[in-house]
N, C-alpha and C positions, 0 to 999 in steps of 0.2 A: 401792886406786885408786878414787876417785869415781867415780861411773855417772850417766845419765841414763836412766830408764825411761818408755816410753810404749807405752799399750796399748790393743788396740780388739778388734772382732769383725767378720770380713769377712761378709756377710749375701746373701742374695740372696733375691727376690719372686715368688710365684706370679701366676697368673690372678686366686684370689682373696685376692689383698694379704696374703698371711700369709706374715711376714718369717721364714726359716730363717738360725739362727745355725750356720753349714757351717765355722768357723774364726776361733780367735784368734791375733790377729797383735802381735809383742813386738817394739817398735825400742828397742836399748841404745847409750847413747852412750857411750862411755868419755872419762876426764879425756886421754889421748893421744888422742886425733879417730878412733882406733880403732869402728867397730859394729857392731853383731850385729843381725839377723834373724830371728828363733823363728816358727814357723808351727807351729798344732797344732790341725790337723780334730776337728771333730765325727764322729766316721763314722757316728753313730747319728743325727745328720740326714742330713748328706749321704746316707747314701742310703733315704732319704725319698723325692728329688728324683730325675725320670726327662730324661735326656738333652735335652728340652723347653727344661726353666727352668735346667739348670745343666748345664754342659758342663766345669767343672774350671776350678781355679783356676791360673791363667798361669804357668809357669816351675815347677809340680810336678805331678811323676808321683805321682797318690793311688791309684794301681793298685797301689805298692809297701804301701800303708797302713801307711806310717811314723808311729809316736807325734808325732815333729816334726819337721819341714825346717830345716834353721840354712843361713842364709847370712852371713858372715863379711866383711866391707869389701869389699861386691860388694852393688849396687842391686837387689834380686831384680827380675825381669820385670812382677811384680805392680805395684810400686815402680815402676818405671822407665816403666811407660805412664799412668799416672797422676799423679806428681809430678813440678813442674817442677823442672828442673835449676838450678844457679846459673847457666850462661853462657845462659838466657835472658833476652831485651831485658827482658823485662817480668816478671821475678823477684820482684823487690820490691815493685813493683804486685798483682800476684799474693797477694802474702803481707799487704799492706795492708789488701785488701779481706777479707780474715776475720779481719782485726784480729790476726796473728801477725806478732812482733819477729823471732823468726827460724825457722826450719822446722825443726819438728816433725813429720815424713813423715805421722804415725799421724793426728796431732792434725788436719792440715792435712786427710784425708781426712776426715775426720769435722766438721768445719766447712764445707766446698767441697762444694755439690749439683751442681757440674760432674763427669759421668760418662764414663767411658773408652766411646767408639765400640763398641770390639770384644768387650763384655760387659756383662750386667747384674748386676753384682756393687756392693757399696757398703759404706764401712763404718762403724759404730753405735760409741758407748761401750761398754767392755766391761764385762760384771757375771756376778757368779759364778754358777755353776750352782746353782739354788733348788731347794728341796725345798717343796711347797707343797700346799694342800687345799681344793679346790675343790667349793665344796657345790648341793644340786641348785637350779636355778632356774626359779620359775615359766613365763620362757620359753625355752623350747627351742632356738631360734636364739644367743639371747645365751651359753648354758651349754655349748653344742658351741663355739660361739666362743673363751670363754673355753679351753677345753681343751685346741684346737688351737693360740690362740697360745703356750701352753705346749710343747706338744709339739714345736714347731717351733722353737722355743727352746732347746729342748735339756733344760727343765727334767724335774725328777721330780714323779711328780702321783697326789695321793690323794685320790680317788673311790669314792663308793658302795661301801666294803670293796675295791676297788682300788686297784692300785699298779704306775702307766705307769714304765718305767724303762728304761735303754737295750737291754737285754733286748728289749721286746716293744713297744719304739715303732713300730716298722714296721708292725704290724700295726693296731695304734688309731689311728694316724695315716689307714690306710685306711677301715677304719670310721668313721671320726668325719669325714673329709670326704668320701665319700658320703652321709653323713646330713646335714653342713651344707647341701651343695648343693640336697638335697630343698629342706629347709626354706627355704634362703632363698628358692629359686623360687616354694613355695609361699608367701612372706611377701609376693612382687613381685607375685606372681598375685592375692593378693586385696588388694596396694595398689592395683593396677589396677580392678579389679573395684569395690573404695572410692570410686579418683575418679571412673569413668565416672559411677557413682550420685550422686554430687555434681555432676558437672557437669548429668546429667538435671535436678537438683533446682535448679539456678541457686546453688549454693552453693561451687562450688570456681573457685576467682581460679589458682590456677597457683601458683606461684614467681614473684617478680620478677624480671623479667633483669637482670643484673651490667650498669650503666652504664662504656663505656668511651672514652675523652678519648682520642679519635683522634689529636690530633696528639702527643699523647703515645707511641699505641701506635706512631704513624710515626718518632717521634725512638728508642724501645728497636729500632725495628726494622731500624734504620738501625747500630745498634749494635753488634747479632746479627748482622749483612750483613760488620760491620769486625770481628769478634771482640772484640770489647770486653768482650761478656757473651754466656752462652747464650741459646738459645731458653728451658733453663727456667726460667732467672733474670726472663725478658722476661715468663712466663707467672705466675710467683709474683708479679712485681711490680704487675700489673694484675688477680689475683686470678681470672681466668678457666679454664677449661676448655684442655683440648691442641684439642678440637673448636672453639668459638667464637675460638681464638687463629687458625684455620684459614680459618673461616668470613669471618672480618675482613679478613685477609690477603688472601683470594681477591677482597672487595671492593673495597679499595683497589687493586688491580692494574689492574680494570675503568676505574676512574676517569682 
């Protein structure tokens, strides 16, 4: 029997933006309208991650730490608050705007930056688990960097006569972002310290502020208000900050 196979990595985000690859997720379509659901944790990320940034993914018990969850022609929980159904008004509108002919569950999360209310969860193209070698670099922010987005990936990683692997991730994951965090304070501390002395000097202009065509952001906003499109769609589209989208908003209410 023909199949239709589609695949992705459900992820989730810390404080400091470093994507954890926590589960791959398998939708199989069979030639009879028959499908299948595969769910198969990371448990060597997952618990990386303290009750904070991730609280479990919807409709499974990972307490059981099953190899994988199969659901069977049944929309898992995960599924079902995130993708639209077919008896919605606006189905195929829906499916228009990320340029899909017909719904692909996996594909469609992973096209659509509209995100489920009741978690920060999101999901990425999926790619295999790497084995990789990372060597030292001059600076120290960028090379802890580097290591940690591996690590939280889920990858294997060779370093300095070491070798991170699911074994002993938990532990260099701690290490290694403890030490990011120094450094990058200490990078923010003496950018600070940079510009003060530049401004003393009459030499530092700032950033230019992002120009924004108000009655544009009045018509996306008007949009946002109808459902039409998200707040983040409104915010990628005029290329601003969650803050300044804030700031703008507050103003024109004034007016």
């Amino acid at each position: 029997m023909r199949e239709y196979k589609s695949l992705g990595t459900i992820c989730v985000k810390d404080n400091q933006n470093f994507i954890y690859a926590i589960c791959t997720i398998e939708y199989v379509l069979f030639e009879d309208e028959k499908f299948k659901y595969t769910f198969t944790p990371n448990y060597s990320v997952i618990d990386l991650l303290d009750s904070e940034i991730f609280q479990g993914i919807p409709g499974l018990n990972l307490d059981l730490r099953k190899d994988k969850y199969v659901r069977e022609n049944i929309n898992p929980t995960f599924i079902s608050e995130r993708v639209p159904s077919k008896n919605r008004e606006d189905y195929y509108e829906l499916l228009n705007k990320v340029n899909m002919e017909y719904m692909d569950p996996i594909k469609y999360l992973i096209l659509t930056d509209m995100q489920y209310f009741g978690d920060n969860l999101f999901v990425i193209p999926y790619k295999e688990k790497k084995i990789i070698e990372i060597n030292n670099k001059t600076n120290n922010l960028l090379y802890i960097k580097q290591l940690l987005e591996n690590i939280c990936l889920g990858n294997n990683i060779f370093f300095s006569g070491e070798e991170i692997n699911d074994s002993n991730r938990k532990i260099f994951h701690i290490v290694f972002l403890e030490l990011y965090k120094k450094e990058y304070n200490s990078y923010k501390s003496k950018q600070k310290i940079g510009i003060e002395k530049a401004k003393q000097e009459g030499k530092y202009r700032g950033r230019k502020p992002i120009k924004v065509d108000i009655l544009k952001f009045i018509e996306l906003e008007e949009n946002v208000n109808n459902k039409k499109i998200t707040r983040q769609q409104l915010i990628k589209e005029l290329g601003i900050s969650k803050d300044k989208y804030y700031r703008i908003k507050k103003s024109c209410e004034k007016k």
